[in-house]
N, C-alpha and C positions, 0 to 999 in steps of 0.2 A: 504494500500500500504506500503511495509517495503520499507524502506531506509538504507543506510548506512552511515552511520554519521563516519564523520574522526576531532578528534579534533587537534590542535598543541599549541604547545609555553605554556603560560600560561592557555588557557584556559581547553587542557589538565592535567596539573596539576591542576587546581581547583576541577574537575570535579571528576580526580581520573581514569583515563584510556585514549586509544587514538583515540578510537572508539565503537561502538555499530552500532545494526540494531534496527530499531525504525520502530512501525506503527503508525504515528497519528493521531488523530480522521480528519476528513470529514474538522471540521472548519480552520484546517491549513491548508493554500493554498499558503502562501507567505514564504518565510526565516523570515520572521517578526514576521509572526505568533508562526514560528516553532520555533524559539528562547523564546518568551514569552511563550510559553508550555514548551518549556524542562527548562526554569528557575523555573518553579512553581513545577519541579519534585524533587530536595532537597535544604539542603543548599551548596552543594557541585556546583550545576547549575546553583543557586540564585547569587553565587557571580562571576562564568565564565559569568552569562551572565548581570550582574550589570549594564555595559555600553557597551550596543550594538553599539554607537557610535563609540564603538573606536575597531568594530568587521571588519573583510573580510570574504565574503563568496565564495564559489563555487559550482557549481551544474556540473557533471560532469566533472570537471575539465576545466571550463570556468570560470572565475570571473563573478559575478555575484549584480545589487544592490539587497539593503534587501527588495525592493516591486516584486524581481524577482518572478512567480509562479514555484513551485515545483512540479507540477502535471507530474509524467513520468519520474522524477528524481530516478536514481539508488547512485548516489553518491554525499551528501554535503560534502564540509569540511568547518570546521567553525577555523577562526584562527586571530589573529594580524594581523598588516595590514606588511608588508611583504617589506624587505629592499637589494637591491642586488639581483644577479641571477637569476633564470628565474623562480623556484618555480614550481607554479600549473602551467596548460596550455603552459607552458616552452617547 
């Protein structure tokens, strides 16, 4: 299943772009998952995804927690937790 992956703030910067389309294997089924797979994909991931504590996520432009399932999802965005304004889902 490809995704669309949208990153922002720093975690774009670490990463080195502000999106990509991703298929991941079978065993990612959560944002939890999906985060510990794409950190193990450089050192550039390793350190956007270092402390997923302190991540927000979206799945279609819903906020979303990180045990959310991703199955059917066309758009995560992965980003800081978010101050002001109406942002995603806005």
């Amino acid at each position: 299943m490809a995704i669309e992956l949208i990153y922002f703030a720093w975690v774009r910067e670490a990463i080195g772009k502000d999106g990509e389309s991703v298929s991941p294997p079978a065993e990612v089924v959560t944002i939890a998952d999906l985060v510990r797979w794409l950190s193990a994909l450089s050192p550039g991931y390793s350190e956007a995804f270092a402390e997923p504590d302190r991540l927000r996520a979206a799945i279609d432009q819903d906020f979303v927690a990180f045990d959310a399932a991703i199955t059917g999802a066309r758009e995560i965005a992965i980003f800081p937790p978010v101050t002001g304004g109406s942002g995603i889902g806005g």
